[in-house]
N, C-alpha and C positions, 0 to 999 in steps of 0.2 A: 060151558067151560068154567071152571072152579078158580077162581084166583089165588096165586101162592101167597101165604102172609113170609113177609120175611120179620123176624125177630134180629134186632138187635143187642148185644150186651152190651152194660155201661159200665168200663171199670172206675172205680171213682179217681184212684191214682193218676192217671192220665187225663184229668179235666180239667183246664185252669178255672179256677171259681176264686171270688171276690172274696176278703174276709171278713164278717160280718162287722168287725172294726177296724175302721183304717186308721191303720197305724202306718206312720211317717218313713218311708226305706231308712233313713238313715238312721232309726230306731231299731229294725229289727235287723241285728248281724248276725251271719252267719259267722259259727267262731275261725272257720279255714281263711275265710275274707275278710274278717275283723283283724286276724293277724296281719297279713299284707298291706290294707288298707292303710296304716299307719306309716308306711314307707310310699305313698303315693303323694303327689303334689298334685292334687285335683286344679290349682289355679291353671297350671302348665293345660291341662286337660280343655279346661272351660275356653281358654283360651283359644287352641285348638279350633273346638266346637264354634267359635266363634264365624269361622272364616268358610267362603264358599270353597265347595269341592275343590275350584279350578285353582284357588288360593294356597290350598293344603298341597295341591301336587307340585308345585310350583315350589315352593318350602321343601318337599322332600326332591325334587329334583335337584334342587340347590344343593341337598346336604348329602346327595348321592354325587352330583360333581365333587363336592370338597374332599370326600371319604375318595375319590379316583385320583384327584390331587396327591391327595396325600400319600396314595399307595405307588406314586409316580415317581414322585418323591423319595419314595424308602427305595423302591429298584434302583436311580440313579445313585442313591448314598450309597450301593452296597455297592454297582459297580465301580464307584470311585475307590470305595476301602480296598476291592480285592484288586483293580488294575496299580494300587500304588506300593502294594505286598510285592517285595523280591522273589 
């Protein structure tokens, strides 16, 4: 019995490979994320990164109560504004 060779093709586009000089990310920009970049506050970010998972959900749980407050808030204003309309 004859064994099948299977052939692979390598397209080179889809291989990540290493570039023979490492050059620094924050050297090489792309120009669509070089524009943006400049409207980001990386510290806010780092910070972030800083904290455990359980930390970070905890922070947005928080800011998900506040944002429900808040919209608790606007329902009750509006029903004061329209019950005190003749």
């Amino acid at each position: 019995m004859r064994e099948k060779k299977i052939e692979f093709a390598i397209i080179p586009h889809t291989i990540a490979t290493k570039p023979e000089i490492d050059i620094p990310p924050d050297r090489v920009i792309d120009p669509v994320i070089g524009a943006y970049k400049k409207d980001v506050d990386r510290t806010l970010l780092i910070e972030n990164l800083k904290l455990t998972s359980d930390e970070r959900f905890r922070e947005f749980d928080a800011y998900v109560q506040g944002v429900m407050a808040l919209r608790q808030a606007g329902i009750k204003f509006r029903q004061y504004q329209n019950s005190d309309q003749p």
